[in-house]
C-alpha positions as CSV (number, residue, x, y, z in Angstrom):
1,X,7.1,-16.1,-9.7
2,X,5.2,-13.2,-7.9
3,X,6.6,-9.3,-8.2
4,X,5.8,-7.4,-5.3
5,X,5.8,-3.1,-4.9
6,X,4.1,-0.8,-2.7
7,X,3.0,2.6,-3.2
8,X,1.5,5.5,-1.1
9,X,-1.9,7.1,-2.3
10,X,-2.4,10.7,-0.1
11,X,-6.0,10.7,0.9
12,X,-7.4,14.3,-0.7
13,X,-10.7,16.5,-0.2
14,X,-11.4,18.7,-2.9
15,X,-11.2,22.7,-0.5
16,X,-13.7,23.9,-3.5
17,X,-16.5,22.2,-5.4
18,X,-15.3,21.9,-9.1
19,X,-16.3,23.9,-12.2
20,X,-18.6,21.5,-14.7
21,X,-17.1,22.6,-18.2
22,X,-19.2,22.5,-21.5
23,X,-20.5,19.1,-22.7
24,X,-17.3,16.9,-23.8
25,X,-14.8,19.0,-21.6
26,X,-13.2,18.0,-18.3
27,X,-14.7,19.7,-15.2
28,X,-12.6,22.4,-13.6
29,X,-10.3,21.3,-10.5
30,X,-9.6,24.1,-8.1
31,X,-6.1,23.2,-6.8
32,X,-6.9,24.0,-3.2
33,X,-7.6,20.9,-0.9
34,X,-7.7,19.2,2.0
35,X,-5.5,16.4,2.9
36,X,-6.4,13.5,5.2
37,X,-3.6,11.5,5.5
38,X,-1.7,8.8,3.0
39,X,-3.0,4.8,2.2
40,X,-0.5,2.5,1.7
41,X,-1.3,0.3,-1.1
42,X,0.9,-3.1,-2.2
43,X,0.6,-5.0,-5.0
44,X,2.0,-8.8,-5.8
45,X,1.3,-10.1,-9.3
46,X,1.9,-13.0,-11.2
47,X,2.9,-11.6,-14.3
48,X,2.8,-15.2,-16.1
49,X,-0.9,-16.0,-15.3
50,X,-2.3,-12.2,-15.5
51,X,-3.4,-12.4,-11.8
52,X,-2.5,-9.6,-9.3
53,X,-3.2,-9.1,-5.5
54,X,-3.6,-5.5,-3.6
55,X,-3.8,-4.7,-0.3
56,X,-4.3,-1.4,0.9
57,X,-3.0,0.0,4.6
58,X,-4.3,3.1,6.9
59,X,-0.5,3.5,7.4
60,X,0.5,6.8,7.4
61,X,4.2,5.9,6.3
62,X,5.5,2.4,5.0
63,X,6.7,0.0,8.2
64,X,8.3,-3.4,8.9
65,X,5.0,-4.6,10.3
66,X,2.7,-3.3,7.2
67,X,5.2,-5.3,4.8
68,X,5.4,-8.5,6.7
69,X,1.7,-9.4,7.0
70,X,1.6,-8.7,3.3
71,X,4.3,-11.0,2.5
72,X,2.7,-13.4,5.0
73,X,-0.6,-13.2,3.0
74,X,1.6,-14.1,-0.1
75,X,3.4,-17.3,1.4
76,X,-0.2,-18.4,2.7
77,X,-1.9,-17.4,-0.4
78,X,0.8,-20.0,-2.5
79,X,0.6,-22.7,0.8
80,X,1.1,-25.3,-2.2
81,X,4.2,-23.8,-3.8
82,X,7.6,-25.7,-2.6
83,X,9.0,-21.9,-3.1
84,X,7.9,-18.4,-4.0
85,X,10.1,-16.4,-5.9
86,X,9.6,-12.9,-5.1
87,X,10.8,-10.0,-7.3
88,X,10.7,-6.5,-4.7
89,X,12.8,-3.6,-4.4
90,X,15.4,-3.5,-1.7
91,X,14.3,-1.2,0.4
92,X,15.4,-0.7,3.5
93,X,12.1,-3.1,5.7
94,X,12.3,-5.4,3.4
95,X,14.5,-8.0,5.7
96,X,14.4,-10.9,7.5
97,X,14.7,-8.7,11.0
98,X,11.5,-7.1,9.9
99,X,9.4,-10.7,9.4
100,X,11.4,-11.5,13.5
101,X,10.1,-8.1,14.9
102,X,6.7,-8.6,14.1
103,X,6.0,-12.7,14.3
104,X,7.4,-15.0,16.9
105,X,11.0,-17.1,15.4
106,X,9.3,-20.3,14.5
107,X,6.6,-18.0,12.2
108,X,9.3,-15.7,11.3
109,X,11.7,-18.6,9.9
110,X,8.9,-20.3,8.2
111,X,7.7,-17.6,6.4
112,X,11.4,-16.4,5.5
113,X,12.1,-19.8,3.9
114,X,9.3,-19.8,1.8
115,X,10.2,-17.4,-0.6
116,X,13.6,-17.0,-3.1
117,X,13.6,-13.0,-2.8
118,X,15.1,-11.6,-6.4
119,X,16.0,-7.7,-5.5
120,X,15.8,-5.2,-8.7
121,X,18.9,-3.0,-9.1
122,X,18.7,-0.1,-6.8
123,X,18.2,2.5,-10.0
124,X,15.9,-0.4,-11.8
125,X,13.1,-0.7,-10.2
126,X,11.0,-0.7,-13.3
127,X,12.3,-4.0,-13.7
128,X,9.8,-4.9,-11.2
129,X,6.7,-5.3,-13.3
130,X,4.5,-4.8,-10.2
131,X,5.3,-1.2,-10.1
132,X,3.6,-1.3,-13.8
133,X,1.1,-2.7,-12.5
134,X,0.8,-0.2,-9.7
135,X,1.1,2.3,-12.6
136,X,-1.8,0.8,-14.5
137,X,-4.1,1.1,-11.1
138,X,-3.3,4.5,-10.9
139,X,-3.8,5.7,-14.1
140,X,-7.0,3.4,-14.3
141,X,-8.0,3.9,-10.9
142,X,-6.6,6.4,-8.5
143,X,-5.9,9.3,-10.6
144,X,-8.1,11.4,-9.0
145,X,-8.6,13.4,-5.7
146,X,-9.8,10.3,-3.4
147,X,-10.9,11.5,0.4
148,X,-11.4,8.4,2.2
149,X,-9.9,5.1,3.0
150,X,-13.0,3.3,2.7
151,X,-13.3,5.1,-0.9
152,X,-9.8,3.4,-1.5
153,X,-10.4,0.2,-0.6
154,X,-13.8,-0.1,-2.6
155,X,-11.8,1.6,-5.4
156,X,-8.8,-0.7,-5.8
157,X,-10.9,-4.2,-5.0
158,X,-13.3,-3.6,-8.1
159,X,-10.2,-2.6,-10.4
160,X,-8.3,-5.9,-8.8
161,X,-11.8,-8.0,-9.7
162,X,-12.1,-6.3,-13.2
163,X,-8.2,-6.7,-13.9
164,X,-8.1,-10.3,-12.8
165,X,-11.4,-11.2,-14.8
166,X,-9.4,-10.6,-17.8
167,X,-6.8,-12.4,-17.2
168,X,-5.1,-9.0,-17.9
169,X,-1.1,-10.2,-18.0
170,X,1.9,-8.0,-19.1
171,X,3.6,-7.7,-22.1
172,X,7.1,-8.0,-21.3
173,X,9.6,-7.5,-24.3
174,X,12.9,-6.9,-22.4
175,X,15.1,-9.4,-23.3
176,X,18.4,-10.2,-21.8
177,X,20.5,-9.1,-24.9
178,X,18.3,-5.6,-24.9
179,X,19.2,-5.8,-20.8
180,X,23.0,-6.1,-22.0
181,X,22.8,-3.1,-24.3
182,X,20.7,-0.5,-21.7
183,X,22.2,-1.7,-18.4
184,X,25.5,-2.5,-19.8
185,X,27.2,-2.1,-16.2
186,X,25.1,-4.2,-14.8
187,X,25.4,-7.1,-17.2
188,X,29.3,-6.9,-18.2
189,X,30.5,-9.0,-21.1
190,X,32.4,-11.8,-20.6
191,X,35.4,-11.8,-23.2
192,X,37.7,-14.9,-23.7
């Protein structure tokens, strides 16, 4: 099982230098800056073995062609897996027509059979425990003004190395009964 998000990281210049505070306090951030454009950054985890993958686009905006060569590098990367099963929002690229627009049929079809794809519920996302992860590389990583692509990339491969080092999993504790309680019209009850 593999859980797959992806998330857009804007590419921003501090416009003034910031303020260095006394010893022990943050430094100063002038909210003025300069933006150079959005990264695109996907993530697919394996939330069972604590490993995670992340890929980071120039993109400006999220395409067809961005998500298919990541969910090509995901069928290649498990060659020796019968099938993937592939947790992912449904959004709107995320469709065979995309993987046929950007490969040639035979690829397309190959790649598509590969994978079982499991969509979250359209207001559940956050059953998708890449986007904790994504939250988690953020918080740890990216939570601060970041100019350049290249600055990006370096950023999110040691964090990947680091995380995956440790074998760093997620503790999961939603259950299926909890599930029936929360998202009760989702999961109706079956009476007799």
């Amino acid at each position: 099982m593999v859980c797959m998000d992806e998330s857009p990281k804007q590419l921003i210049e501090e416009g003034r230098p910031s303020i260095a505070m006394k010893k022990g306090l943050e430094k100063r951030v002038d909210y003025e800056y300069i933006r150079h454009g959005v990264a695109n950054i996907f993530m697919a985890n394996e939330p069972l073995s604590g490993k995670r993958y992340v890929d980071v686009t120039e993109t400006k905006t999220k395409t067809k062609r961005d998500w298919t060569i990541f969910i090509k590098t995901i069928a290649d990367k498990y060659s020796k897996a019968k099938r993937i099963t592939l947790v992912m929002d449904n959004f709107k690229i995320h469709s065979p027509t995309a993987l046929y627009e950007t490969f040639k049929p035979e690829e397309a079809k190959r790649i598509w059979d590969r994978f079982e794809f499991v969509f979250t519920p359209k207001h559940g996302s956050w059953l998708n425990m890449a986007e904790i992860e994504l939250h988690v590389l953020n918080g740890q990583c990216l939570s601060r003004h970041i100019s350049t692509f290249k600055e990006v990339v370096s950023e999110v491969n040691c964090w990947q190395n680091a995380r995956n080092n440790k074998n760093a999993g997620i503790n999961w504790q939603f259950t299926t009964k909890e599930a029936r309680i929360k998202l009760r019209r989702l999961y109706p009850s079956l009476q007799d």
